[in-house]
SERO-4910 file (N, C-alpha, C, O; in steps of 0.05 Angstrom, whole numbers):
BEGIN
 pado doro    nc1    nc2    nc3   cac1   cac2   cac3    cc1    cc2    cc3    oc1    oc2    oc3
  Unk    A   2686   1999   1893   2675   2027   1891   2647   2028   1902   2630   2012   1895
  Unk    A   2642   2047   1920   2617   2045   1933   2599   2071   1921   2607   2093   1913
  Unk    A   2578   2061   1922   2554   2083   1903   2544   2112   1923   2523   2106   1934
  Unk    A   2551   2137   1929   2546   2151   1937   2520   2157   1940   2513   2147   1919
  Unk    A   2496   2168   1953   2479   2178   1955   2468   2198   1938   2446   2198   1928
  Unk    A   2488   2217   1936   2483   2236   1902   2470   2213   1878   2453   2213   1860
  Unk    A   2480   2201   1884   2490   2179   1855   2463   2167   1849   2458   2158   1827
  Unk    A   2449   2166   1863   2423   2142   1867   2406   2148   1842   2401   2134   1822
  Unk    A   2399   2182   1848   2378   2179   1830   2395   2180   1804   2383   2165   1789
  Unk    A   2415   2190   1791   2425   2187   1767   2427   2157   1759   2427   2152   1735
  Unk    A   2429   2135   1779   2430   2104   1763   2400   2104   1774   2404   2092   1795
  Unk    A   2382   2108   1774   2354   2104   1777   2344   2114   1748   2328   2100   1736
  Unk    A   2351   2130   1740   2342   2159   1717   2366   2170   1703   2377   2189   1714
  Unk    A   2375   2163   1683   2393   2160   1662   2381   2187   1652   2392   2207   1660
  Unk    A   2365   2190   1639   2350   2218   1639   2358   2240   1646   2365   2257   1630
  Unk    A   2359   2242   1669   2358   2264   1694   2380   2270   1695   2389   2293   1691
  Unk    A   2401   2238   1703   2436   2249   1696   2440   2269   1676   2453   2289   1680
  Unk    A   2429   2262   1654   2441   2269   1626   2438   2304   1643   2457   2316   1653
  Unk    A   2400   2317   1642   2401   2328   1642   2416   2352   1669   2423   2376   1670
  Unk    A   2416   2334   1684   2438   2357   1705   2463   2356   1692   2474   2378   1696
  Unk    A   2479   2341   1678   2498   2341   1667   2499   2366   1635   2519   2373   1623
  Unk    A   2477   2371   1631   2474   2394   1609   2474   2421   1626   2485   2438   1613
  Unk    A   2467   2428   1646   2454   2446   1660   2478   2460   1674   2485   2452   1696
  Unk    A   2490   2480   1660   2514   2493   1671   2510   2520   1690   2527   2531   1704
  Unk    A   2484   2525   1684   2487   2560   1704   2450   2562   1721   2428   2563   1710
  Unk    A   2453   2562   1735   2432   2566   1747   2433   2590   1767   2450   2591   1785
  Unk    A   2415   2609   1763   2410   2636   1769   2388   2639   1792   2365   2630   1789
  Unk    A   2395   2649   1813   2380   2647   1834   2384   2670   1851   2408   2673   1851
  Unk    A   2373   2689   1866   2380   2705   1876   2380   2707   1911   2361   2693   1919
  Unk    A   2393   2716   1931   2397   2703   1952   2373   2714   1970   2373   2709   1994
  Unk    A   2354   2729   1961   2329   2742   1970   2311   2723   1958   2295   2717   1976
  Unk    A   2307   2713   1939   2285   2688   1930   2289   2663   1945   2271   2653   1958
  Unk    A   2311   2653   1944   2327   2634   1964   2313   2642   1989   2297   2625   1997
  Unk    A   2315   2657   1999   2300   2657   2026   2278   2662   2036   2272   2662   2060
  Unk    A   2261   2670   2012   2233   2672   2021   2221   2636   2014   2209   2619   2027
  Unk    A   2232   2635   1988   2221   2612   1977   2223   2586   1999   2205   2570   2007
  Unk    A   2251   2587   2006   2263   2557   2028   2239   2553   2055   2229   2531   2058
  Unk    A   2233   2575   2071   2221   2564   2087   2196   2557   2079   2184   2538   2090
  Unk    A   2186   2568   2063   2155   2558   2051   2157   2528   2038   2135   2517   2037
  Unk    A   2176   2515   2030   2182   2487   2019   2199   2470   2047   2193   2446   2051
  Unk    A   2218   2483   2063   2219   2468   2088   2190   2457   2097   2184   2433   2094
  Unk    A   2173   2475   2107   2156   2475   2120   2135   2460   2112   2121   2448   2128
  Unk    A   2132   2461   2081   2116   2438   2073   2119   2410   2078   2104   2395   2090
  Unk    A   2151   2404   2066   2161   2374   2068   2155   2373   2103   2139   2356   2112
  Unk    A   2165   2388   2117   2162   2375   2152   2136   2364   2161   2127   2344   2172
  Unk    A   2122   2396   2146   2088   2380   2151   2085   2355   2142   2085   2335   2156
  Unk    A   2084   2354   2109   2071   2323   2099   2081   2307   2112   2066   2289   2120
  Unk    A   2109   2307   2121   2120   2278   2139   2107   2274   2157   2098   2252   2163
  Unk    A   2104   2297   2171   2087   2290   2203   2055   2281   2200   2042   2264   2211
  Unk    A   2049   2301   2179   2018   2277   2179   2010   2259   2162   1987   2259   2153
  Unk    A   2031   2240   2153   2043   2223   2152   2037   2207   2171   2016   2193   2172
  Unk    A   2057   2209   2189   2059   2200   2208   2040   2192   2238   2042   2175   2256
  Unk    A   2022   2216   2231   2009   2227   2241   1979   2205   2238   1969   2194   2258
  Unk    A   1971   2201   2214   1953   2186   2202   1958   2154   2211   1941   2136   2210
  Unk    A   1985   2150   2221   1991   2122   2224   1980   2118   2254   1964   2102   2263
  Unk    A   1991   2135   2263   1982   2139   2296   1955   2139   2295   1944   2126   2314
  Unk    A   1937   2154   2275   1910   2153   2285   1893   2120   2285   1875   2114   2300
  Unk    A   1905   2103   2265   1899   2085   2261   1909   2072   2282   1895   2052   2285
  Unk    A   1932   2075   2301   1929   2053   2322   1909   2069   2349   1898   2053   2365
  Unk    A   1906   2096   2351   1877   2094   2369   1857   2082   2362   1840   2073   2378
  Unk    A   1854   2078   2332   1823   2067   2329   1831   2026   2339   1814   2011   2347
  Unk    A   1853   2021   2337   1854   1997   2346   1849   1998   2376   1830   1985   2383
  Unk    A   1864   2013   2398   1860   2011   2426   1824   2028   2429   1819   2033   2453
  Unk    A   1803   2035   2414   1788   2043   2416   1771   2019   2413   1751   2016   2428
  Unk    A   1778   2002   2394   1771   1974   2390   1768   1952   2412   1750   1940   2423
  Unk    A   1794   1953   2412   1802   1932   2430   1794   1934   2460   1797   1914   2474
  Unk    A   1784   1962   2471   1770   1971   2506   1744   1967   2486   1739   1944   2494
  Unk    A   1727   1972   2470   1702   1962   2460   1696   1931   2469   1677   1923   2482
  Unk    A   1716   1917   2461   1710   1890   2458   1714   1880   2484   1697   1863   2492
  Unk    A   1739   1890   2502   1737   1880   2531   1710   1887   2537   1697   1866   2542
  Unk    A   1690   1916   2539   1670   1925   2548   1643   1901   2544   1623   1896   2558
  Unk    A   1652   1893   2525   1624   1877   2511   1629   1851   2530   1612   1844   2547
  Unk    A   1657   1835   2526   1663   1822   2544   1660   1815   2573   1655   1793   2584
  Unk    A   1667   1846   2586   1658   1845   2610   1629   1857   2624   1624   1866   2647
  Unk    A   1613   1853   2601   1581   1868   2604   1567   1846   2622   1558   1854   2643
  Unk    A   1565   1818   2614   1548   1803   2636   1567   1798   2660   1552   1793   2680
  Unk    A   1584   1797   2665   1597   1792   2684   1596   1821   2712   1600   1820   2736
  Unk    A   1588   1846   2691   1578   1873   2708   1557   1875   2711   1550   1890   2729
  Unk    A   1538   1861   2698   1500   1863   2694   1492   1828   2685   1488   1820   2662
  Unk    A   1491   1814   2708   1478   1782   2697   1461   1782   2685   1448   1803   2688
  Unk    A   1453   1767   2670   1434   1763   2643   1433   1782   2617   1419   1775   2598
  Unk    A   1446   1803   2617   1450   1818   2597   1473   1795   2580   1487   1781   2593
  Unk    A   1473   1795   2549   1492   1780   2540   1497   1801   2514   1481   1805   2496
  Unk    A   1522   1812   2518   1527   1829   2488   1533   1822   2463   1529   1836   2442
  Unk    A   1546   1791   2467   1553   1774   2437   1543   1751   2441   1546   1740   2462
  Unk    A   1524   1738   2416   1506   1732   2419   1517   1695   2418   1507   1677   2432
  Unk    A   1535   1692   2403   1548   1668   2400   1574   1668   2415   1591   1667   2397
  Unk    A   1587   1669   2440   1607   1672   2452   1621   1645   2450   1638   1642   2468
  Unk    A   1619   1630   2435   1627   1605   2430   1657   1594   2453   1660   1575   2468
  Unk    A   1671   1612   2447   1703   1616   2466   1710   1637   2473   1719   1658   2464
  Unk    A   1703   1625   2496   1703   1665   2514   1734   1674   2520   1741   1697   2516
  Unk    A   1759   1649   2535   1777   1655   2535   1795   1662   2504   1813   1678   2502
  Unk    A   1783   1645   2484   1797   1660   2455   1791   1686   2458   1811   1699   2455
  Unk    A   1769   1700   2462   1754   1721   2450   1778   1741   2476   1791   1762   2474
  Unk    A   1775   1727   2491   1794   1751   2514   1815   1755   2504   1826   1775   2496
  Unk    A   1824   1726   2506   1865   1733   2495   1867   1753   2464   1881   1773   2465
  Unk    A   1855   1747   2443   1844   1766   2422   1851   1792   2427   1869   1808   2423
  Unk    A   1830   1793   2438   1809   1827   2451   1851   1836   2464   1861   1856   2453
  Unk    A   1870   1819   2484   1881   1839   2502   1912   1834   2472   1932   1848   2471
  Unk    A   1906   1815   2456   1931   1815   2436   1929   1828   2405   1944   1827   2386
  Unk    A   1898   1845   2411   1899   1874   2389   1906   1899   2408   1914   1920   2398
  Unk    A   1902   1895   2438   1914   1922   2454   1942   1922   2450   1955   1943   2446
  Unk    A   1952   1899   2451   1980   1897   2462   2005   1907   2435   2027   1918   2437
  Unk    A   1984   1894   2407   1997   1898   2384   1996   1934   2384   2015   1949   2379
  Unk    A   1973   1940   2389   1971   1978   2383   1991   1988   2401   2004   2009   2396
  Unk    A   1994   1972   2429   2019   1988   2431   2046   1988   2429   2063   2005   2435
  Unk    A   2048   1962   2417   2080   1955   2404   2083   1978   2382   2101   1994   2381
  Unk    A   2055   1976   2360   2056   1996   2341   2068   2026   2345   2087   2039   2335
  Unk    A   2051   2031   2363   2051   2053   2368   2081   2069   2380   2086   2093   2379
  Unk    A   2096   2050   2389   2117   2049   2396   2135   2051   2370   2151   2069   2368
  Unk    A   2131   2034   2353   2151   2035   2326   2144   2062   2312   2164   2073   2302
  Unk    A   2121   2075   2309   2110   2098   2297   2127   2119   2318   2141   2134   2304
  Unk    A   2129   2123   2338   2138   2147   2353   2163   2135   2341   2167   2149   2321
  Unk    A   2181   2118   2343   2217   2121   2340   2215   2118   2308   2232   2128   2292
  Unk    A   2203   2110   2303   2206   2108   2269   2233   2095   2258   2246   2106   2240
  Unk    A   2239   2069   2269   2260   2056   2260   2254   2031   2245   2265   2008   2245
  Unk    A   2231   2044   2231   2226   2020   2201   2217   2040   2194   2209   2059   2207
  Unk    A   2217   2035   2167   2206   2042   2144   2170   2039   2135   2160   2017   2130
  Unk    A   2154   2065   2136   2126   2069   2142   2115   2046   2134   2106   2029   2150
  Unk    A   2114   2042   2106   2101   2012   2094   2107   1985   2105   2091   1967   2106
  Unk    A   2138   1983   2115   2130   1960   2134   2121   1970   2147   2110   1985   2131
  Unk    A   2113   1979   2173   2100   1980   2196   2068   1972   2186   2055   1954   2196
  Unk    A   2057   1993   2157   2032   1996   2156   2021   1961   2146   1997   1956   2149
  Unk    A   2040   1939   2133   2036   1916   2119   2031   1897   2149   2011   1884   2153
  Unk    A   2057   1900   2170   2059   1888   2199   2035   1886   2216   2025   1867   2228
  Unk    A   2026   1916   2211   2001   1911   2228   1975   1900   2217   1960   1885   2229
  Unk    A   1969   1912   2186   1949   1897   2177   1944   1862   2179   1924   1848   2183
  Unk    A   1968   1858   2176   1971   1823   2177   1965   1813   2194   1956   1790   2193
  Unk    A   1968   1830   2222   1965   1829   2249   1938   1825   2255   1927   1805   2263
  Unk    A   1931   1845   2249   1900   1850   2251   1874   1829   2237   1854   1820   2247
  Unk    A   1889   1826   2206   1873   1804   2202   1877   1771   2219   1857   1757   2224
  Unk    A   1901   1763   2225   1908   1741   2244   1882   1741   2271   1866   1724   2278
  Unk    A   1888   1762   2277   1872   1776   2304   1841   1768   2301   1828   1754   2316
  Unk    A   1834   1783   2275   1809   1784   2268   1802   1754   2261   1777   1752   2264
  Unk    A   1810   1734   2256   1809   1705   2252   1801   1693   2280   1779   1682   2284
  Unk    A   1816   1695   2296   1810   1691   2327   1780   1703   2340   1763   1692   2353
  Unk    A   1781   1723   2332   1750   1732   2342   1726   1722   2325   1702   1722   2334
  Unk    A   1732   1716   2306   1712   1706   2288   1709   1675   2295   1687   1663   2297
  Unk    A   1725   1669   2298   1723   1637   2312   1711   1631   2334   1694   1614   2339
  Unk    A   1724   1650   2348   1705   1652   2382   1677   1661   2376   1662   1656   2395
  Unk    A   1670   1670   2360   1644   1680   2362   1624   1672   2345   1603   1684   2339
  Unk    A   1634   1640   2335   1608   1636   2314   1620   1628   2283   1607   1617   2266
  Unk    A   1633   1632   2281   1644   1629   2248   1633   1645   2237   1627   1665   2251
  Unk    A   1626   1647   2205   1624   1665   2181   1598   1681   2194   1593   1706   2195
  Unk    A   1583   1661   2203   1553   1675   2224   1558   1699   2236   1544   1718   2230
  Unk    A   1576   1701   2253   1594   1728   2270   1594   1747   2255   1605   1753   2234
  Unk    A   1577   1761   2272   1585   1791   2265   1607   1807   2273   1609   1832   2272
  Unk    A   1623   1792   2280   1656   1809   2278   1675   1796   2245   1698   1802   2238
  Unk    A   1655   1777   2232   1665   1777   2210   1677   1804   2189   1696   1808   2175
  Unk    A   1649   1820   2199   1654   1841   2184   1680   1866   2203   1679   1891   2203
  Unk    A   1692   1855   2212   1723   1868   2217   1746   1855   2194   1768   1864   2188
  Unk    A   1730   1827   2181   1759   1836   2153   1747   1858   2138   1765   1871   2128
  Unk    A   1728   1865   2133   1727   1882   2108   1730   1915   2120   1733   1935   2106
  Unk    A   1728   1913   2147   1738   1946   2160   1768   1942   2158   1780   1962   2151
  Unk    A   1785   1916   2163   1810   1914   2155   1823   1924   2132   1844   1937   2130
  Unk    A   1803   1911   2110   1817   1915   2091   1801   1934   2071   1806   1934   2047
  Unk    A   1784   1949   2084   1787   1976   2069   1807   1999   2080   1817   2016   2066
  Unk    A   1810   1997   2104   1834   2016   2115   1858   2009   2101   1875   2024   2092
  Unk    A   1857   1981   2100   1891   1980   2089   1889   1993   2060   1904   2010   2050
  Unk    A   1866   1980   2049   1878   1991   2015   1873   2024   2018   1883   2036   2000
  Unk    A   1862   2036   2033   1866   2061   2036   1894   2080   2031   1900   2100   2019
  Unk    A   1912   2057   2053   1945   2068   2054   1962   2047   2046   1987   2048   2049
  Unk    A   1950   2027   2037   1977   2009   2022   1973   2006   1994   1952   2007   1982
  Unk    A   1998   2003   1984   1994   1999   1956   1973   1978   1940   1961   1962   1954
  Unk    A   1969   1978   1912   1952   1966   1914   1956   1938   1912   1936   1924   1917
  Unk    A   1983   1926   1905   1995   1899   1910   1996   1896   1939   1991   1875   1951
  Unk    A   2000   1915   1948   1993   1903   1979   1968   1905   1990   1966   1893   2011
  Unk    A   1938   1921   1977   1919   1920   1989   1908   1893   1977   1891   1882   1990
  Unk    A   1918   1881   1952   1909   1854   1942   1915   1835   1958   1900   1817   1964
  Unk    A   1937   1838   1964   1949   1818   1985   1930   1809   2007   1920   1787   2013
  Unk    A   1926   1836   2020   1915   1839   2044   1888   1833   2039   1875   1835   2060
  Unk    A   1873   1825   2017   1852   1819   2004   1850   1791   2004   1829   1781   2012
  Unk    A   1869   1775   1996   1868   1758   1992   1880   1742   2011   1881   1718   2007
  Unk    A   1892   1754   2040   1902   1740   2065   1877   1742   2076   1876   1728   2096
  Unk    A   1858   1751   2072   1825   1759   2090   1819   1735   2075   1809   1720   2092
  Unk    A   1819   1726   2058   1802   1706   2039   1809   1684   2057   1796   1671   2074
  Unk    A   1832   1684   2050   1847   1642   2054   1838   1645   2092   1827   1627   2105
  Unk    A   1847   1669   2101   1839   1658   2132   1807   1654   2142   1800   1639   2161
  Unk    A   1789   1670   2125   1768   1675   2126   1756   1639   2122   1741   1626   2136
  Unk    A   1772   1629   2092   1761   1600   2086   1771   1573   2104   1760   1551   2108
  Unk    A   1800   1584   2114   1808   1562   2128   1795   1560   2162   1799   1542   2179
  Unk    A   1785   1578   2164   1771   1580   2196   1748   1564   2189   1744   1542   2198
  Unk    A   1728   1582   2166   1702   1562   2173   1704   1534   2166   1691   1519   2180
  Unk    A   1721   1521   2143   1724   1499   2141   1744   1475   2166   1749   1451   2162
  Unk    A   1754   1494   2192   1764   1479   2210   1735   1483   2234   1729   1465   2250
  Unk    A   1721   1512   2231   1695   1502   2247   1680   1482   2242   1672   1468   2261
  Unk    A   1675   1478   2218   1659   1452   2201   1670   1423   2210   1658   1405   2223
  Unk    A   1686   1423   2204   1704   1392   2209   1723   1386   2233   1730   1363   2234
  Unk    A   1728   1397   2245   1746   1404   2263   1733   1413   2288   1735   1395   2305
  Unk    A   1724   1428   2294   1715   1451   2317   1699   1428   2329   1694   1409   2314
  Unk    A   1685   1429   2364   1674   1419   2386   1645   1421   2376   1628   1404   2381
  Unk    A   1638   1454   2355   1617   1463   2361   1608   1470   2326   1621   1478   2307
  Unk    A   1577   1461   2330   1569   1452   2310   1562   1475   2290   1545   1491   2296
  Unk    A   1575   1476   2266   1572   1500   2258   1559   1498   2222   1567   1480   2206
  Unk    A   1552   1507   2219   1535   1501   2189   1549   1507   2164   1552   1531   2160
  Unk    A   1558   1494   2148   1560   1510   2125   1554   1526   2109   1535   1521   2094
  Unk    A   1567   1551   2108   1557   1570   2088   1578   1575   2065   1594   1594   2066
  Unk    A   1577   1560   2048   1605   1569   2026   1598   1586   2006   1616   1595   1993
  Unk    A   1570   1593   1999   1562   1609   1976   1570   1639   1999   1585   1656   1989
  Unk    A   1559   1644   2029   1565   1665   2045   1598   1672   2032   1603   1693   2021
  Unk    A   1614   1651   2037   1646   1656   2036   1655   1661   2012   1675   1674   2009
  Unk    A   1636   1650   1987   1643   1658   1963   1634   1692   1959   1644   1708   1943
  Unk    A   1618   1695   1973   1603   1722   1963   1628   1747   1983   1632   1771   1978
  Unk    A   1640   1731   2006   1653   1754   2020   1676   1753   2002   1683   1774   1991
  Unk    A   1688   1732   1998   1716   1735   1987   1721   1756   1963   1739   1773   1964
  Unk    A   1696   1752   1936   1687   1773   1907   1692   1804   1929   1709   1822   1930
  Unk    A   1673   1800   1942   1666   1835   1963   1689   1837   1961   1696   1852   1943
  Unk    A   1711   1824   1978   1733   1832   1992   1755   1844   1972   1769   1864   1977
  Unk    A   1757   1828   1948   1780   1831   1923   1763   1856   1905   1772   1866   1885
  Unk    A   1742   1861   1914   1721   1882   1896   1736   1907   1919   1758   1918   1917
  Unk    A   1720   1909   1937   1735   1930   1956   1767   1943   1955   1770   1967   1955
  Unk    A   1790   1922   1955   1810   1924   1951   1819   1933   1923   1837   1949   1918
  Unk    A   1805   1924   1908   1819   1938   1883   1807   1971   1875   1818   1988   1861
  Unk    A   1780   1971   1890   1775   1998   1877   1782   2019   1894   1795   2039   1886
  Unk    A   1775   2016   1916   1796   2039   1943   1814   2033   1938   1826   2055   1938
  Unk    A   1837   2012   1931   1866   2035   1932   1870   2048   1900   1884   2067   1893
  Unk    A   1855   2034   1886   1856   2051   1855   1851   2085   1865   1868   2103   1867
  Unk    A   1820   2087   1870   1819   2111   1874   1840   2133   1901   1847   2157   1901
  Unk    A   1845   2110   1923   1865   2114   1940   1895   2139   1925   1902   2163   1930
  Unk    A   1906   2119   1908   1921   2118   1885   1916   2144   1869   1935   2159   1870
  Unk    A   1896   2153   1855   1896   2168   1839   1885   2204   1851   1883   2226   1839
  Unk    A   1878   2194   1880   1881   2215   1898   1905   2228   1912   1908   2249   1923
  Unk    A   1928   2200   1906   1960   2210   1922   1969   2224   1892   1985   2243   1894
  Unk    A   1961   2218   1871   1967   2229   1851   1960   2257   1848   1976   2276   1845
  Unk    A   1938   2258   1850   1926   2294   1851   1936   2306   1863   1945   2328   1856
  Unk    A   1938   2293   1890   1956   2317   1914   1977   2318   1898   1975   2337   1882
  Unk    A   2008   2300   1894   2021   2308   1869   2039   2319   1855   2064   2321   1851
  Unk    A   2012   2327   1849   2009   2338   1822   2002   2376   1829   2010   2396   1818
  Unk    A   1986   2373   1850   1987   2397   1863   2009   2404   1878   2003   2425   1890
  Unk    A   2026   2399   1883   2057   2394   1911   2059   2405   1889   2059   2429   1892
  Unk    A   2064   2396   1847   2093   2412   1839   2083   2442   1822   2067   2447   1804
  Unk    A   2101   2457   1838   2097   2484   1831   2095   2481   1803   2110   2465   1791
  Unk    A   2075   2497   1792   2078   2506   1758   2083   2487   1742   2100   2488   1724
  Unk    A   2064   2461   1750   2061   2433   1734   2093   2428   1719   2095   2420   1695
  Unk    A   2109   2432   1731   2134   2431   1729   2140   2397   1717   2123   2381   1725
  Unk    A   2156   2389   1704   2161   2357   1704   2181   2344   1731   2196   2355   1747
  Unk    A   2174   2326   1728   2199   2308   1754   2221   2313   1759   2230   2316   1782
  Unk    A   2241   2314   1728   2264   2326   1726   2268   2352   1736   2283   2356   1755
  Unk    A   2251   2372   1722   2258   2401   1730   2257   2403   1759   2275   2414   1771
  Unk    A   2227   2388   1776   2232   2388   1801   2255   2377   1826   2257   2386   1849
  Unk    A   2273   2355   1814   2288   2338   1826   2307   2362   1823   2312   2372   1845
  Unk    A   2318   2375   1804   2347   2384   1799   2332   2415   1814   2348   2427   1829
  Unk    A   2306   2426   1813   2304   2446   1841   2314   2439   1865   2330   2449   1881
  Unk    A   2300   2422   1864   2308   2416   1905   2335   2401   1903   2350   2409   1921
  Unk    A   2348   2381   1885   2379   2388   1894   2388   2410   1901   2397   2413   1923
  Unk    A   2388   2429   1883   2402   2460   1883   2387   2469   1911   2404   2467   1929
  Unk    A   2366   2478   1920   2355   2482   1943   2374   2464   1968   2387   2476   1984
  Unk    A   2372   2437   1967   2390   2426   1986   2422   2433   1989   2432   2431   2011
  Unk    A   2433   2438   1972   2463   2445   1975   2460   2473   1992   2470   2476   2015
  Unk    A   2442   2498   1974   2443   2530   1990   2434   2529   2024   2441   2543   2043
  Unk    A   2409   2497   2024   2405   2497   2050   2423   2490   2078   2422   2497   2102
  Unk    A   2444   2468   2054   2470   2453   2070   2482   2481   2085   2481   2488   2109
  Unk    A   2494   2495   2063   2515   2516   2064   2509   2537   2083   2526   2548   2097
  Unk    A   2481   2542   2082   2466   2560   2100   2462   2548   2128   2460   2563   2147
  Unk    A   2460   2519   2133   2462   2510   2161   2483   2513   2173   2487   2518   2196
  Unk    A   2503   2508   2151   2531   2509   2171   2560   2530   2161   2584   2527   2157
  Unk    A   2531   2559   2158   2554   2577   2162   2569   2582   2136   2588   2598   2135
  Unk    A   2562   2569   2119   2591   2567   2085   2605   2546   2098   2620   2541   2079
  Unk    A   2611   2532   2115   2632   2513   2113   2620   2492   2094   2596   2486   2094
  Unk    A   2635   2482   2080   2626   2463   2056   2638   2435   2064   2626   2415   2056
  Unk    A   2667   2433   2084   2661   2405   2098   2636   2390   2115   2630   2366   2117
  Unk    A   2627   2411   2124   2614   2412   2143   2587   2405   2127   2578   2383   2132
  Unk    A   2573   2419   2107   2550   2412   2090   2550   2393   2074   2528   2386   2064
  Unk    A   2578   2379   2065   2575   2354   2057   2576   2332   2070   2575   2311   2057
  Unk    A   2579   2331   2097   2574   2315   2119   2536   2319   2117   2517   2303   2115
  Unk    A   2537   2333   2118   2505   2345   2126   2494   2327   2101   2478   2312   2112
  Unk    A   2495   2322   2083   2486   2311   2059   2490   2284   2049   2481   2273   2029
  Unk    A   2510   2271   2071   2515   2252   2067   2530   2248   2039   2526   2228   2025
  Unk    A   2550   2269   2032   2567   2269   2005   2602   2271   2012   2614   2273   2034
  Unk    A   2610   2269   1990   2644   2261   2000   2647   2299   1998   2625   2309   1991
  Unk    A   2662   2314   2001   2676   2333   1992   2675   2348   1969   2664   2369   1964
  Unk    A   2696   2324   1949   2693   2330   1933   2667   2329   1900   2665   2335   1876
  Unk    A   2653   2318   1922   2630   2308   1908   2608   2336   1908   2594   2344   1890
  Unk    A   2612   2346   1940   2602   2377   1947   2606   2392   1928   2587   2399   1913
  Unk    A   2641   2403   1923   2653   2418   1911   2641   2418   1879   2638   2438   1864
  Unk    A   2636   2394   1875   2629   2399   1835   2606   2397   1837   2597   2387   1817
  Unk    A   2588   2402   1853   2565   2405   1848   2550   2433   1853   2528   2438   1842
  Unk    A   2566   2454   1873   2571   2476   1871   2588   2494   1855   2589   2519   1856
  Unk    A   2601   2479   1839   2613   2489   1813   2592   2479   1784   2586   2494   1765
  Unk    A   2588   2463   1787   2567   2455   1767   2542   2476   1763   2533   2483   1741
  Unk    A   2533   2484   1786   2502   2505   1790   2512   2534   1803   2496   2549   1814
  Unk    A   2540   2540   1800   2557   2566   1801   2544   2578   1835   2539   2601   1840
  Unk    A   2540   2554   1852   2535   2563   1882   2561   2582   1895   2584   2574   1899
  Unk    A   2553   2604   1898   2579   2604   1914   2580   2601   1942   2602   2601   1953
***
């Protein structure tokens, strides 16, 4: 037996079943219906798009980045004796870097226009990305000394901005371990002589898990407000879920004409699954 789509949220919310299952007449008039629908279409299309929209902005600021850093790169090579980074330690790391955060913004950017993942992966993909990235430039340029260090903590306040906050911890604590395993392979490892600073690394790592927890808290309690404002007439979850079902069936029916095969295709529902649910809320 396979679990229908209707079905989801009733085994999600035992609750909610019950109460659409109490809820025999719902009164609606076909002049409210139509003023009301496009004003709630129009919302949901918007939020999705800037949504969406917000993801995209975040990969210009990467390709805005990443022509910055070629620029800096290619500054003495356009003007001799000018030097824009001051520890260039590995100039070919610092290049391949610099052209494999362009290259990632535009893979991104690519997955954001077709949208064939799911937003939070994309938004977890690239952070990870970025911090990997950001490891490489920090290396080329000096260790914890580098002032491109401070691109994990522009990292990972954007992320906890839009990721959850198990994932802005995450992303908190992937800045940490790469942040500690670089300088301790510059130290022991690396050509080039680089100093210890571990009280520096202790003091970034606290920053970094301090940053992360309080931007996406407040992050968090700002997706909340919005909300909370989205539900008409501080309405509860329930009352809102069993609106916009009923809204989605009149919208089905209204796309295609009253045919009701036709709108339970549209809904991804069997037929007969259509049929009692327009008998259930007396749709005609």
């Amino acid at each position: 037996m396979t679990t229908k789509p209707t079905d989801l949220i009733a085994i999600a919310n035992p609750n909610l079943a019950r109460k659409l299952a109490e809820k025999t007449k719902v009164k609606e008039s076909p002049a409210e219906m139509t003023a009301a629908e496009p004003v709630d279409e129009g919302f949901h299309k918007s939020f999705r798009k800037d949504i969406w929209k917000a993801v995209f902005t975040l990969n210009v600021m990467r390709y805005g980045l990443a022509l910055f850093f070629l620029f800096l790169y290619s500054l003495p090579k356009l003007f001799p004796g000018v030097s824009a980074i001051d520890e260039l330690t590995y100039p070919s790391m610092f290049l391949g870097s610099t052209l494999a955060l362009l290259f990632s913004a535009l893979c991104f950017t690519m997955l954001t226009l077709t949208r064939r993942f799911a937003l939070n992966q994309i938004l977890v993909a690239q952070f990870a990305i970025d911090l990997i990235i950001t490891t490489f430039l920090v290396h080329a340029t000096g260790s914890i000394s580098s002032s491109f260090a401070m691109l994990y903590f522009m990292v990972v306040t954007t992320g906890s901005v839009v990721l959850r906050r198990k994932h802005a911890l995450g992303l908190a604590s992937g800045a940490i371990i790469l942040l500690f395993y670089e300088h301790i392979y510059s130290i022991f490892v690396s050509d080039i002589a680089v100093t210890a600073k571990l009280g520096q690394m202790a003091g970034y790592g606290i920053l970094l898990m301090f940053l992360a927890w309080t931007i996406s808290l407040l992050a968090k309690r700002v997706r909340a407000a919005e909300l909370r404002t989205y539900m008409p007439s501080n309405e509860s979850i329930e009352e809102y879920l069993m609106r916009e079902e009923i809204r989605a069936l009149k919208s089905a029916l209204a796309s295609t004409d009253g045919n009701k095969t036709e709108a339970a295709k549209l809904l991804g529902m069997t037929f007969r699954s259509f049929r009692y649910k327009l008998t259930k809320y007396e749709i005609g």
